[in-house]
CHARMM-style PDB file with segment names, atoms N, HN, CA, C and O in Angstrom:
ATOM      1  N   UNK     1     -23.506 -22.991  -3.880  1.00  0.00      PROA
ATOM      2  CA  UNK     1     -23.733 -23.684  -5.134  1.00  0.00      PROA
ATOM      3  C   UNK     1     -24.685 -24.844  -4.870  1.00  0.00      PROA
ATOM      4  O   UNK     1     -24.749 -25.451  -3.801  1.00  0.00      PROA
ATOM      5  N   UNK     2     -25.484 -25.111  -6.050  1.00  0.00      PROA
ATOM      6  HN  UNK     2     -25.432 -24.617  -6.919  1.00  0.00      PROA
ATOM      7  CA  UNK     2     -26.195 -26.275  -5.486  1.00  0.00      PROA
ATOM      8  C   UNK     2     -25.958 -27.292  -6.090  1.00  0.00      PROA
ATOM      9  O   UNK     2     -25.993 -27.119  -7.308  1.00  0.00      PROA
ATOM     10  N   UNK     3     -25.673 -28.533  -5.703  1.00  0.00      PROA
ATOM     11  HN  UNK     3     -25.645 -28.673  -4.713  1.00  0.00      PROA
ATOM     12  CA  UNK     3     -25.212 -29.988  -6.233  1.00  0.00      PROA
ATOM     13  C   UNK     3     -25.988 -29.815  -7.528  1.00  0.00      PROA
ATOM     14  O   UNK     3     -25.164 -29.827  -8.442  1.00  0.00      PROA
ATOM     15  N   UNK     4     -27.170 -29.665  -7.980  1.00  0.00      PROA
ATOM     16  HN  UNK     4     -27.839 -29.654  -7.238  1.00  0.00      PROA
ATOM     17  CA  UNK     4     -27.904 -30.062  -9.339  1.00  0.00      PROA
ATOM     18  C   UNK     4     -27.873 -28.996 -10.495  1.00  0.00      PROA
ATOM     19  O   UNK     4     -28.598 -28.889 -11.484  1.00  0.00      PROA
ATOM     20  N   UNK     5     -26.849 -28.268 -10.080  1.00  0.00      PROA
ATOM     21  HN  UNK     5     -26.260 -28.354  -9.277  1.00  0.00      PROA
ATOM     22  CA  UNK     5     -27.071 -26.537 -10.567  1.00  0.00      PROA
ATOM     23  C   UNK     5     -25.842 -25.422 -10.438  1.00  0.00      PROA
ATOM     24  O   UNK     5     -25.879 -24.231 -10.127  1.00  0.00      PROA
ATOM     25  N   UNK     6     -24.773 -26.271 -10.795  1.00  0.00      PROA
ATOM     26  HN  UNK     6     -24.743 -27.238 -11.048  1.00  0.00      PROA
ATOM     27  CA  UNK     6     -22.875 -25.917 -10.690  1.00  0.00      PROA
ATOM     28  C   UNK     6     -22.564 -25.136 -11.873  1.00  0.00      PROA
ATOM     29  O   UNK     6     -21.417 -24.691 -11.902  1.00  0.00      PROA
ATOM     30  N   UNK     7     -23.494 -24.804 -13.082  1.00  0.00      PROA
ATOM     31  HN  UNK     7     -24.426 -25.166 -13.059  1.00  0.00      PROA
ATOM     32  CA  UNK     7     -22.701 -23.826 -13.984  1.00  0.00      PROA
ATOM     33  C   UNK     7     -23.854 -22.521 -13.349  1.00  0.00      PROA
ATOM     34  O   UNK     7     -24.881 -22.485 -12.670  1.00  0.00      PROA
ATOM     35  N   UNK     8     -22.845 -21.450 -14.127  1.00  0.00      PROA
ATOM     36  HN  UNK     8     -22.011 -21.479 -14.678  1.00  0.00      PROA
ATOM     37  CA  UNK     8     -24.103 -20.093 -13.858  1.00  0.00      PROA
ATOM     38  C   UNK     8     -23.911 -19.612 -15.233  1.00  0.00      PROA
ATOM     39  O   UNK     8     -22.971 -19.352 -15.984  1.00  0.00      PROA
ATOM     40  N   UNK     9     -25.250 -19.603 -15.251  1.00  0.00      PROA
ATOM     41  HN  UNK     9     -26.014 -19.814 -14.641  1.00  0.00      PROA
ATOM     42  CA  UNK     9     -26.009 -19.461 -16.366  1.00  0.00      PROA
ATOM     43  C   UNK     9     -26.133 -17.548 -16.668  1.00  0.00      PROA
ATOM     44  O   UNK     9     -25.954 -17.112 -17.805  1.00  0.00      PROA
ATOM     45  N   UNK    10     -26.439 -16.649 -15.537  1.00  0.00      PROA
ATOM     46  HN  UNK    10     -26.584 -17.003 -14.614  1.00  0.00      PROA
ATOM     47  CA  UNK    10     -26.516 -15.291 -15.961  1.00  0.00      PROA
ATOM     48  C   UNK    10     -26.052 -14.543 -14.209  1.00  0.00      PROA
ATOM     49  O   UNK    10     -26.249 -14.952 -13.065  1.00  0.00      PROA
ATOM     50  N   UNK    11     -25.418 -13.379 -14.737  1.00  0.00      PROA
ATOM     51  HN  UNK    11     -25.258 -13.046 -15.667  1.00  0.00      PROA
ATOM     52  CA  UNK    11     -24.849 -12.701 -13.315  1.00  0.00      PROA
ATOM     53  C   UNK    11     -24.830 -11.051 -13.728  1.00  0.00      PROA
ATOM     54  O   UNK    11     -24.330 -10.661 -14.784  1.00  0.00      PROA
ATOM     55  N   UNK    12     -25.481 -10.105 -12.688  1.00  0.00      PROA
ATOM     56  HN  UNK    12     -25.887 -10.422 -11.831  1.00  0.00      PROA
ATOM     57  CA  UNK    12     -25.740  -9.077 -12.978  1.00  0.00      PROA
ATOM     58  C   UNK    12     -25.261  -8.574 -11.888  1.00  0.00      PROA
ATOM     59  O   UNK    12     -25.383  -9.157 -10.811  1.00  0.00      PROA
ATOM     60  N   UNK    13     -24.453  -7.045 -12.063  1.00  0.00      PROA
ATOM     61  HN  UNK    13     -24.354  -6.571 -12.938  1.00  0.00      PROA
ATOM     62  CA  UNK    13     -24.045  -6.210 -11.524  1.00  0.00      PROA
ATOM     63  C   UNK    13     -24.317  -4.586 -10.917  1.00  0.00      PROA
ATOM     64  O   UNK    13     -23.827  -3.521 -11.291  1.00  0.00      PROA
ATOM     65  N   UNK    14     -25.209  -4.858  -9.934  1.00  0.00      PROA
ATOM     66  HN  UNK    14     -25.607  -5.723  -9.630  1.00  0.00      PROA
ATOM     67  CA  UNK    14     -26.217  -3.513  -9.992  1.00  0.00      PROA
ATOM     68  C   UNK    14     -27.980  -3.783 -10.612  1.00  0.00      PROA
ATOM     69  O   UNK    14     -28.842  -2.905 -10.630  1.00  0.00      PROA
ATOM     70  N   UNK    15     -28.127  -4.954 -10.988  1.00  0.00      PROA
ATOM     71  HN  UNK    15     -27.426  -5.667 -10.973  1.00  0.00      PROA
ATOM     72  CA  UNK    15     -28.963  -4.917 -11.837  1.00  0.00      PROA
ATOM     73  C   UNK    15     -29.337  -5.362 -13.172  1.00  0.00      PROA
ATOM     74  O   UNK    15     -30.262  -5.931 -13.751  1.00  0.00      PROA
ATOM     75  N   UNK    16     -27.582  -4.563 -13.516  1.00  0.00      PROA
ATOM     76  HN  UNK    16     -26.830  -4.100 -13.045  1.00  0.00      PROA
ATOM     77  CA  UNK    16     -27.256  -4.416 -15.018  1.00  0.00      PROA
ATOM     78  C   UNK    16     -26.247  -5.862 -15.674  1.00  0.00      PROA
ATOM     79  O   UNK    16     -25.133  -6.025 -15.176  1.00  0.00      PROA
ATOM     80  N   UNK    17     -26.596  -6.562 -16.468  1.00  0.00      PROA
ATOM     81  HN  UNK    17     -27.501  -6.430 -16.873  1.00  0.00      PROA
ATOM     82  CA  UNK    17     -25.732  -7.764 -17.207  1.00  0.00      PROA
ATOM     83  C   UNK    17     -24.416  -7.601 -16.999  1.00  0.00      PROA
ATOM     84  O   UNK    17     -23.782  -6.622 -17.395  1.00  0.00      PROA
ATOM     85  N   UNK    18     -23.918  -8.611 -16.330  1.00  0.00      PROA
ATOM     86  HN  UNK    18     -24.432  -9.406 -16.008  1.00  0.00      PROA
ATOM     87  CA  UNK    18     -21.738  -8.500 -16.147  1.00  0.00      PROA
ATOM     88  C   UNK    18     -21.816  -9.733 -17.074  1.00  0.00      PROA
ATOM     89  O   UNK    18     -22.671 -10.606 -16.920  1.00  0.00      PROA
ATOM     90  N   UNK    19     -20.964  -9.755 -17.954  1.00  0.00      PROA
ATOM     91  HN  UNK    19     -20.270  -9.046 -18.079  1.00  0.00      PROA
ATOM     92  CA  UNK    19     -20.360 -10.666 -19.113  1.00  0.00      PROA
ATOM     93  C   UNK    19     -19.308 -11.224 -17.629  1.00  0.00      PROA
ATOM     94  O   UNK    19     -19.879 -11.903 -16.775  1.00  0.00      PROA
ATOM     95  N   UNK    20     -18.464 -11.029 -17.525  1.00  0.00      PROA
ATOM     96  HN  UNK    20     -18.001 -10.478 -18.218  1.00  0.00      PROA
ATOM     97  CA  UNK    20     -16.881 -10.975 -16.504  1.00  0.00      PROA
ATOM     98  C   UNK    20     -16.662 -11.974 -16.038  1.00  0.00      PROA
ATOM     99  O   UNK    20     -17.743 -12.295 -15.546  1.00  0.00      PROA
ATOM    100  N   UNK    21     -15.900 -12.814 -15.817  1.00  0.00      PROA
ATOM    101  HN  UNK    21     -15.021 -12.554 -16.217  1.00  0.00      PROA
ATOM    102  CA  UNK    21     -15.507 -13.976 -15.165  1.00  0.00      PROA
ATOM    103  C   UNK    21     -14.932 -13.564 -13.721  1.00  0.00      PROA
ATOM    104  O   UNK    21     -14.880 -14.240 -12.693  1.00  0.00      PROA
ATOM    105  N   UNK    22     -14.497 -12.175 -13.978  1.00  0.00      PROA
ATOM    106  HN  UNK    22     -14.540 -11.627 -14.812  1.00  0.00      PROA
ATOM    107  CA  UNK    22     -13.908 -11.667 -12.247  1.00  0.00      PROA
ATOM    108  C   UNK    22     -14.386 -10.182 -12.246  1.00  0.00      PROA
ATOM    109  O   UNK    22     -14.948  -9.657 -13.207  1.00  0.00      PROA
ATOM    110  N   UNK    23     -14.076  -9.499 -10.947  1.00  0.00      PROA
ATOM    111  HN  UNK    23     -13.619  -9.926 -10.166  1.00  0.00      PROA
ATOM    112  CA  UNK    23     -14.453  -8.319 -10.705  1.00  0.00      PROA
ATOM    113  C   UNK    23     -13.409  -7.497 -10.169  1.00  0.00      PROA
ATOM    114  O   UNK    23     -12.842  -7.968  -9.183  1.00  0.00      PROA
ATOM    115  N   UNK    24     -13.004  -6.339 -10.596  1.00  0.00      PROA
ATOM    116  HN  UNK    24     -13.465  -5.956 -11.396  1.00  0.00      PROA
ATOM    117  CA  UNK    24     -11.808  -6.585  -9.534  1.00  0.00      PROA
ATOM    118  C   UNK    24     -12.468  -5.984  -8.240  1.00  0.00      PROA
ATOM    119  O   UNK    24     -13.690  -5.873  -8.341  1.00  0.00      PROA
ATOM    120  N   UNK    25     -11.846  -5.510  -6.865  1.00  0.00      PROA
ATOM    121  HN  UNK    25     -10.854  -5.600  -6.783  1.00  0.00      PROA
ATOM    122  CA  UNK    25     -12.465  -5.255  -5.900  1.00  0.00      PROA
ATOM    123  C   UNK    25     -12.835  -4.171  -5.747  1.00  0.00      PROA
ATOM    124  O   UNK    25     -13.829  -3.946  -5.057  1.00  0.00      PROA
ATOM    125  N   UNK    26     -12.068  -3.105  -6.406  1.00  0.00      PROA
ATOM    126  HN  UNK    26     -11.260  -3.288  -6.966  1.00  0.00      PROA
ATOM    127  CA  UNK    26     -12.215  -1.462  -6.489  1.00  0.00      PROA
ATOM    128  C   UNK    26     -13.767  -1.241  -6.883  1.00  0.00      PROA
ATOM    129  O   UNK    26     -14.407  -0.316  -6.383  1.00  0.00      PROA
ATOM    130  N   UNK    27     -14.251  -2.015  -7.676  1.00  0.00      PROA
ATOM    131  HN  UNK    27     -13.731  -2.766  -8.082  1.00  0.00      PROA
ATOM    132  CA  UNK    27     -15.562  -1.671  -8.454  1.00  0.00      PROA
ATOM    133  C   UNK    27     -16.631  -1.784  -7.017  1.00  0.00      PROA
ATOM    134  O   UNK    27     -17.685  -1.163  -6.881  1.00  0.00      PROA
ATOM    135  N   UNK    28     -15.970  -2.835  -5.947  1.00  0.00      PROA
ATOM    136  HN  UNK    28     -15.114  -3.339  -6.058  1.00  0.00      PROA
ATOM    137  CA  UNK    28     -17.432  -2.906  -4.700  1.00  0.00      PROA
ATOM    138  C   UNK    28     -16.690  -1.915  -3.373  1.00  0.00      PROA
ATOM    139  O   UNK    28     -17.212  -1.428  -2.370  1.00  0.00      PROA
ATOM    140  N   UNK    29     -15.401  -1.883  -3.827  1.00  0.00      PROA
ATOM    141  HN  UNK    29     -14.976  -2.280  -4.641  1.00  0.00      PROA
ATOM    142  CA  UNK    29     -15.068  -0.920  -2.343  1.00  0.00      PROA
ATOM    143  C   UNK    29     -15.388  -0.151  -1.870  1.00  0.00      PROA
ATOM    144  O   UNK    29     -15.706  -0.019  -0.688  1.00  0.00      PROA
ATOM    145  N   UNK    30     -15.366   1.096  -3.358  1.00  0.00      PROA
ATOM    146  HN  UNK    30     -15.107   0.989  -4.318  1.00  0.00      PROA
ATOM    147  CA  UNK    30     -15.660   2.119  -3.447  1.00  0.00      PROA
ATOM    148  C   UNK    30     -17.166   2.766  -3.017  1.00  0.00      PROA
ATOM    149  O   UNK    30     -17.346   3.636  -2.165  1.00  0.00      PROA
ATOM    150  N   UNK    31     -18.051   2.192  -3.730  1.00  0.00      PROA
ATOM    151  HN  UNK    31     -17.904   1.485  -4.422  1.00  0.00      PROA
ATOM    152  CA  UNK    31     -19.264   2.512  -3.899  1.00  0.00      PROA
ATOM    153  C   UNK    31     -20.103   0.948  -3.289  1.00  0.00      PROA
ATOM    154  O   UNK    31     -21.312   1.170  -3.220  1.00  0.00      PROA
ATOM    155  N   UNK    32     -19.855  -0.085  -2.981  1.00  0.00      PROA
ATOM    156  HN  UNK    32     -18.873  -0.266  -3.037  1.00  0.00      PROA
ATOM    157  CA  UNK    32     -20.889  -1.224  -2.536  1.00  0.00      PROA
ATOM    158  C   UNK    32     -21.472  -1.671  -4.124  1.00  0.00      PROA
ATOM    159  O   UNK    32     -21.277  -1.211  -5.250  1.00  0.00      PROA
ATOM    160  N   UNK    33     -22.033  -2.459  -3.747  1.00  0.00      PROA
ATOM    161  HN  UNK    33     -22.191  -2.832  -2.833  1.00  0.00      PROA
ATOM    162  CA  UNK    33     -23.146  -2.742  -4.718  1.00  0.00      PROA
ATOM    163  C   UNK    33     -23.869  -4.235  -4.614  1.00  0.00      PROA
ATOM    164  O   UNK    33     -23.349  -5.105  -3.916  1.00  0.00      PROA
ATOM    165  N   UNK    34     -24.759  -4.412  -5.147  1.00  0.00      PROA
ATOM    166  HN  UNK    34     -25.180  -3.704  -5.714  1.00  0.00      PROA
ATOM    167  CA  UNK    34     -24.762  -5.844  -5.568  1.00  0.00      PROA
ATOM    168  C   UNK    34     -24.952  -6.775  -6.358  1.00  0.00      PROA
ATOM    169  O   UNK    34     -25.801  -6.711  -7.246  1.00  0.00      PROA
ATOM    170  N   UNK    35     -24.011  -8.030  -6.114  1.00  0.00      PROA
ATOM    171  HN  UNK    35     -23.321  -8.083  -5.392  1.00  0.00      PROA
ATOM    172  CA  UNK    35     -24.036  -8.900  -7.688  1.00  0.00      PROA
ATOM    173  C   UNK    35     -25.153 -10.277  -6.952  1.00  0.00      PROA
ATOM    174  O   UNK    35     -25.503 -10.890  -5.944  1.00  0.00      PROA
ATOM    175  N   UNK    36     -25.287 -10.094  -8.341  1.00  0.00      PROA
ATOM    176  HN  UNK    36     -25.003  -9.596  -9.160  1.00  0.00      PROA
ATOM    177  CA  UNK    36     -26.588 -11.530  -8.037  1.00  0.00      PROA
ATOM    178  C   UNK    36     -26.404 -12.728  -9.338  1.00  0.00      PROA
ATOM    179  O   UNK    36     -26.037 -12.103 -10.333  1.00  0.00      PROA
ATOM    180  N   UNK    37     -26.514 -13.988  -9.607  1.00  0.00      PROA
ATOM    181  HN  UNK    37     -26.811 -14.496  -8.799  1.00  0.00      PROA
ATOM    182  CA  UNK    37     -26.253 -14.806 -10.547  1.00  0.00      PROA
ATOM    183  C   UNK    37     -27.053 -15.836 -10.237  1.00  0.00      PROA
ATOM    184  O   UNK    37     -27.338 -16.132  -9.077  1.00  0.00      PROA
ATOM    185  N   UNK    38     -27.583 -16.624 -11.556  1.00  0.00      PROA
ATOM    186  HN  UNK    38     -27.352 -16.383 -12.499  1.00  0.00      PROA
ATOM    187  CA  UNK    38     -28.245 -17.502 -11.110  1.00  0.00      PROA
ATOM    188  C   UNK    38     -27.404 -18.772 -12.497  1.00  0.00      PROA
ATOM    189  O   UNK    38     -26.690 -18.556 -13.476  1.00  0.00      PROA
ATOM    190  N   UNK    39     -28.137 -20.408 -11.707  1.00  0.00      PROA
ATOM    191  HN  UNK    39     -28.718 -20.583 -10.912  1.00  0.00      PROA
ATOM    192  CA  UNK    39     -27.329 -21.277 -11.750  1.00  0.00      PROA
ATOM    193  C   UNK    39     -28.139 -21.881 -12.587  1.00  0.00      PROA
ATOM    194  O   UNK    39     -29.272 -21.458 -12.819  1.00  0.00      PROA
ATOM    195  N   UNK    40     -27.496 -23.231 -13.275  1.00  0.00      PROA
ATOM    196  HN  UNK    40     -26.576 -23.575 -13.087  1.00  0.00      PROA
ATOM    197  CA  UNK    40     -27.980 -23.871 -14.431  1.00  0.00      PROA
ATOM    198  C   UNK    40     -27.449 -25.888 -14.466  1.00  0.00      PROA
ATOM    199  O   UNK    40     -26.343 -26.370 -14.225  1.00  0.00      PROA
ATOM    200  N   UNK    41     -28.107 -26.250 -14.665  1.00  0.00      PROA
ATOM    201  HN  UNK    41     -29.006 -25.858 -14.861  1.00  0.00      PROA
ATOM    202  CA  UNK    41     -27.984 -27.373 -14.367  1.00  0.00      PROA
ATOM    203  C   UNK    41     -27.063 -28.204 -15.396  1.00  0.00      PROA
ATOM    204  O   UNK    41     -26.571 -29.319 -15.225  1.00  0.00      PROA
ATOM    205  N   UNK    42     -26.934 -27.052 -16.898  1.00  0.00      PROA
ATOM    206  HN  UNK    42     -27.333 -26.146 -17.037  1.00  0.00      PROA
ATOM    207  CA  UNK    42     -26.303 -27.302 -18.067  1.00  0.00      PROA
ATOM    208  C   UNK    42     -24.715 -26.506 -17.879  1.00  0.00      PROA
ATOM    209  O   UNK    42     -24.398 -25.631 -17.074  1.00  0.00      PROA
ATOM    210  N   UNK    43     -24.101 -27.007 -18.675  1.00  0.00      PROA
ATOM    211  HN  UNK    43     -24.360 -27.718 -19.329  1.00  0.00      PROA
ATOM    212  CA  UNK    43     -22.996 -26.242 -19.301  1.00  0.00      PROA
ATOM    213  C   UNK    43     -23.125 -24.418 -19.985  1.00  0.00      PROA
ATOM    214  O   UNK    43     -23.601 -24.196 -21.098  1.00  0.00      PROA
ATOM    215  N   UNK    44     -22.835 -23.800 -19.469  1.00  0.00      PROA
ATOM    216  HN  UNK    44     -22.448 -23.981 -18.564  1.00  0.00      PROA
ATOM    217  CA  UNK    44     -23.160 -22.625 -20.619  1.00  0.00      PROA
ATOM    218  C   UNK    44     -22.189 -21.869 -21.264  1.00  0.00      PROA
ATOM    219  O   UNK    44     -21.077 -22.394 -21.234  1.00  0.00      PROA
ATOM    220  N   UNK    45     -22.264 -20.738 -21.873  1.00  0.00      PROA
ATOM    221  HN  UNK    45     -23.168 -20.311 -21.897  1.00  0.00      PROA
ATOM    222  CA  UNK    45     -21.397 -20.437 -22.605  1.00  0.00      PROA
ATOM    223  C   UNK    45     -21.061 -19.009 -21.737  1.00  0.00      PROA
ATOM    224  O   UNK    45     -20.018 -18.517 -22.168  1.00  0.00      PROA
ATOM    225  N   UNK    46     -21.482 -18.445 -20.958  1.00  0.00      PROA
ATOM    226  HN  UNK    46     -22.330 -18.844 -20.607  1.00  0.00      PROA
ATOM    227  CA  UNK    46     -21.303 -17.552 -19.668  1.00  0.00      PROA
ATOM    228  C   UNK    46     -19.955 -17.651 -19.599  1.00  0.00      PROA
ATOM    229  O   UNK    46     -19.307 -18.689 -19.732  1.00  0.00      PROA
ATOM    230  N   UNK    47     -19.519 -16.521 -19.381  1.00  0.00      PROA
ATOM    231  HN  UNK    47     -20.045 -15.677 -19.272  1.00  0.00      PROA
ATOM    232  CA  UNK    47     -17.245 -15.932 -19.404  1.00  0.00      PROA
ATOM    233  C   UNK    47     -16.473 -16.953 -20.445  1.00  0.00      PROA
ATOM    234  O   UNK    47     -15.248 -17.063 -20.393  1.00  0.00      PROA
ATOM    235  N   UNK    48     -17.197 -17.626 -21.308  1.00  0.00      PROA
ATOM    236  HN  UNK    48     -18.193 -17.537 -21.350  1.00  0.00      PROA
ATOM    237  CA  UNK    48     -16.148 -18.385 -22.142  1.00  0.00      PROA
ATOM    238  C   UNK    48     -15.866 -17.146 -23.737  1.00  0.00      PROA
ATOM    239  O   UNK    48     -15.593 -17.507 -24.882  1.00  0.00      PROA
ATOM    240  N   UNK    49     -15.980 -16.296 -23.439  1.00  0.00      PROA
ATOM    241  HN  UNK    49     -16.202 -16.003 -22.509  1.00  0.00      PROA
ATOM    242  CA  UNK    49     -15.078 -15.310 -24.245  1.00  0.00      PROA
ATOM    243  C   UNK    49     -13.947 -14.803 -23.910  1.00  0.00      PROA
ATOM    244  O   UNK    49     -13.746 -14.123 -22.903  1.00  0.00      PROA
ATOM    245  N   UNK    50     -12.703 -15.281 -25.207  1.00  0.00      PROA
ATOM    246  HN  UNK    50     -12.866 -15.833 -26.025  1.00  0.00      PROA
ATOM    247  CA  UNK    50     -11.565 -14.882 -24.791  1.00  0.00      PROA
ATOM    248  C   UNK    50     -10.751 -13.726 -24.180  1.00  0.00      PROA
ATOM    249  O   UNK    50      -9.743 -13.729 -23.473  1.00  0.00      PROA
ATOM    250  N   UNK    51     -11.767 -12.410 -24.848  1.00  0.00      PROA
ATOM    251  HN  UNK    51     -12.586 -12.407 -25.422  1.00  0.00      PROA
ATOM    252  CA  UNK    51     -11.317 -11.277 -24.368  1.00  0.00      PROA
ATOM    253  C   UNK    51     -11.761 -11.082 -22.972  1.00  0.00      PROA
ATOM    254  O   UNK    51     -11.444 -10.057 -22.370  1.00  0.00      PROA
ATOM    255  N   UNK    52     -12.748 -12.357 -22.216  1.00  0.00      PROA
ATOM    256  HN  UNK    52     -13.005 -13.190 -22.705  1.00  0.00      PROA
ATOM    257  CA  UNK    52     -12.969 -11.586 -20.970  1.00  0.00      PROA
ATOM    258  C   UNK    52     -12.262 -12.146 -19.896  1.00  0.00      PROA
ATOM    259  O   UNK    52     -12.542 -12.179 -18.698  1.00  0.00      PROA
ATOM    260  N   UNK    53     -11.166 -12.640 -20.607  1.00  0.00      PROA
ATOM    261  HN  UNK    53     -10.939 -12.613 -21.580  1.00  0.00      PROA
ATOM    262  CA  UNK    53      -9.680 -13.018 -19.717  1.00  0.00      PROA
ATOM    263  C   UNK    53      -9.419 -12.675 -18.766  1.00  0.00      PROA
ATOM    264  O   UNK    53      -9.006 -11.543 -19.018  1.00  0.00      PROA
ATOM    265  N   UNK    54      -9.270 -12.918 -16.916  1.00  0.00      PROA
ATOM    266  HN  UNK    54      -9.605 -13.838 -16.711  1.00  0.00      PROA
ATOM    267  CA  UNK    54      -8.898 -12.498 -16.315  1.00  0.00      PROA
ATOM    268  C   UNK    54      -7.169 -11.786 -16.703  1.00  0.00      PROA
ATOM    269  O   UNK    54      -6.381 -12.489 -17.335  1.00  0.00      PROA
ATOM    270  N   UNK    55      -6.780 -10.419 -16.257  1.00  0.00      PROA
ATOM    271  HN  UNK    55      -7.420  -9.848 -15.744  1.00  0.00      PROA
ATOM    272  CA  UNK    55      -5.562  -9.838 -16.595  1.00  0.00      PROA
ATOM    273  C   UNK    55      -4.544 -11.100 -15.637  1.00  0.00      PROA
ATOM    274  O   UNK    55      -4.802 -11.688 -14.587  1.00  0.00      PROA
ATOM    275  N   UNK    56      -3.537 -11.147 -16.401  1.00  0.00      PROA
ATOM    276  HN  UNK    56      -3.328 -10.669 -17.254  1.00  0.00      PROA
ATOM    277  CA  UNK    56      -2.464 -12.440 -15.769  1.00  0.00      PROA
ATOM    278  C   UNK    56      -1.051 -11.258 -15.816  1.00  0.00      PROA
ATOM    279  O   UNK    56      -1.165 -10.071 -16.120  1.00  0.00      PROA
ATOM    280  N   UNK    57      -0.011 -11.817 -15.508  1.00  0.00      PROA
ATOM    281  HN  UNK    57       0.082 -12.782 -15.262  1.00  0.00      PROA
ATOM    282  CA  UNK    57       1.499 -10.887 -15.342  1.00  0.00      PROA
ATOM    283  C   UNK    57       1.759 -10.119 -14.530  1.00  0.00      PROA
ATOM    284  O   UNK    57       0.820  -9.708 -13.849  1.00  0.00      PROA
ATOM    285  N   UNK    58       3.230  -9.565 -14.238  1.00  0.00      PROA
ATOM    286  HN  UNK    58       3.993  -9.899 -14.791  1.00  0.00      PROA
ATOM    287  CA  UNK    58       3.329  -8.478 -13.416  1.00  0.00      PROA
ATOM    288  C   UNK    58       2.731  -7.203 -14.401  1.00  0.00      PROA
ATOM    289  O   UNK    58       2.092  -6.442 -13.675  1.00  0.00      PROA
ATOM    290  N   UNK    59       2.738  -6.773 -15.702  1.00  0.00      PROA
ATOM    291  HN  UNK    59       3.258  -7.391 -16.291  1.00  0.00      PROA
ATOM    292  CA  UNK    59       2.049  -5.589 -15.975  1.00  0.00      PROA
ATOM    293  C   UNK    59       0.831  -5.200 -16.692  1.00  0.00      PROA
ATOM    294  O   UNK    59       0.457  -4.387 -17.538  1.00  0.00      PROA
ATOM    295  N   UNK    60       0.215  -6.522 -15.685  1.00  0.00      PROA
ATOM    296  HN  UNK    60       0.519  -7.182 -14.999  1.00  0.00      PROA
ATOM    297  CA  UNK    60      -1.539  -6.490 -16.010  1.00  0.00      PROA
ATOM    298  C   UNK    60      -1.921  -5.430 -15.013  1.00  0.00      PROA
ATOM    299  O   UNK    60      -1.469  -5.174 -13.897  1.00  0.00      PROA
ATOM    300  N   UNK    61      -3.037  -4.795 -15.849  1.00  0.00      PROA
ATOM    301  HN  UNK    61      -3.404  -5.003 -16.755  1.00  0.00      PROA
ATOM    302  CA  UNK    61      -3.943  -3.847 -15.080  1.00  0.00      PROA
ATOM    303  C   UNK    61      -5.327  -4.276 -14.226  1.00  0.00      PROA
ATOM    304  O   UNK    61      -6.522  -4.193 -14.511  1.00  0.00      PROA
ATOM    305  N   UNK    62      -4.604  -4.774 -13.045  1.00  0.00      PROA
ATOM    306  HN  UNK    62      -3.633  -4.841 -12.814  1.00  0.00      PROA
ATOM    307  CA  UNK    62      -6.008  -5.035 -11.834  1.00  0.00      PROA
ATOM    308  C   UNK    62      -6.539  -4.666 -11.261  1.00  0.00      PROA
ATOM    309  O   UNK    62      -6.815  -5.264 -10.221  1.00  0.00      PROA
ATOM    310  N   UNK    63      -7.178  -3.111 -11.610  1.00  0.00      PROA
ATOM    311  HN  UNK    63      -6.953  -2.625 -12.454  1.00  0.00      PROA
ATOM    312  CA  UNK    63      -8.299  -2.069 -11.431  1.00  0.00      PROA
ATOM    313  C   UNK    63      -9.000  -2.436 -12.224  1.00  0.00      PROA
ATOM    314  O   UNK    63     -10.193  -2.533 -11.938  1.00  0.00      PROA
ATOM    315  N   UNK    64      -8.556  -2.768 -13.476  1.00  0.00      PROA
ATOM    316  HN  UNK    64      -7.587  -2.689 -13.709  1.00  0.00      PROA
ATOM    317  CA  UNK    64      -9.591  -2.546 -14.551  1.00  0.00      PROA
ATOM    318  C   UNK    64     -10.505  -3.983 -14.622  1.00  0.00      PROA
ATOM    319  O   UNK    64     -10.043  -5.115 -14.480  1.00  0.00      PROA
ATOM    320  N   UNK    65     -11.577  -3.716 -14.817  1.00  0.00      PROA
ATOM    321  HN  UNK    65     -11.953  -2.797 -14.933  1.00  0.00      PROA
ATOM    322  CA  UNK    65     -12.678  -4.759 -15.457  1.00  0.00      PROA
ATOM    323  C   UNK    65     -12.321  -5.244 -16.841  1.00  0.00      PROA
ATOM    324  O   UNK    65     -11.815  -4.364 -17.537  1.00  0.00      PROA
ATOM    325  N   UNK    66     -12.430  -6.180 -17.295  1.00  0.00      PROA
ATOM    326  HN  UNK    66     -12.841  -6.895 -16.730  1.00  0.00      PROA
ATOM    327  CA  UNK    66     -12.281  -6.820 -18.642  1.00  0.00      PROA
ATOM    328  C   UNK    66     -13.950  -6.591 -19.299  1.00  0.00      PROA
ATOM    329  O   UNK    66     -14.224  -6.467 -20.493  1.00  0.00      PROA
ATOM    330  N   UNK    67     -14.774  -6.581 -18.320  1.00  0.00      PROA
ATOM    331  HN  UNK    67     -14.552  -6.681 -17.350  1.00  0.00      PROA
ATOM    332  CA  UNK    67     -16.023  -6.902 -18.842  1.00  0.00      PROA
ATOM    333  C   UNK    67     -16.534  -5.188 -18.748  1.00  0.00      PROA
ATOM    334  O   UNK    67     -15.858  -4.405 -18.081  1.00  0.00      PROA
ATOM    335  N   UNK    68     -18.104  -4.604 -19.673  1.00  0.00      PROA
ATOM    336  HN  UNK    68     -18.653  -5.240 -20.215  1.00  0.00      PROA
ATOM    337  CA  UNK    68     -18.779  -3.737 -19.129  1.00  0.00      PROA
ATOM    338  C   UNK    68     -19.912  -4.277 -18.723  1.00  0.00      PROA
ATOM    339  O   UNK    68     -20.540  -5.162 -19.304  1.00  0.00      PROA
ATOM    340  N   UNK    69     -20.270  -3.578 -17.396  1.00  0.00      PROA
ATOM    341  HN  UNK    69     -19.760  -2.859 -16.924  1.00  0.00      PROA
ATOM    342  CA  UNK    69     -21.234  -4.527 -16.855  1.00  0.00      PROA
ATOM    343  C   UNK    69     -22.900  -3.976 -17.690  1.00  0.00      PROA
ATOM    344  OT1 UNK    69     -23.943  -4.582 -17.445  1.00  0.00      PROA
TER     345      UNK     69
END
């Protein structure tokens, strides 16, 4: 992270746009890949959607992605 540049502003998965605040691990185990994001010196509005909730509880589903990337 860089001291002048602590929010992230955009993060892509493969390439392709991840909305997601998390990943779960199955998505890089399996197949690799790579995520890349870049940083912003502002506040942004990046994972502040409610539905892209990390899953919480014992009968949350933590395979699944909240986000499509």
């Amino acid at each position: 992270m860089l001291d002048n540049a602590p929010y992230i502003n955009t993060v892509t998965l493969n390439g392709k746009p991840y909305q997601g605040s998390w990943l779960p691990l199955a998505d890089f185990a399996a197949k690799g890949g790579t995520l890349r994001y870049t940083l912003s010196t502002t506040p942004t509005t990046w994972g502040d959607d409610p539905a892209l909730t990390p899953p919480s509880g014992p009968n949350a589903d933590y395979m699944k992605s909240v986000a499509a990337p």
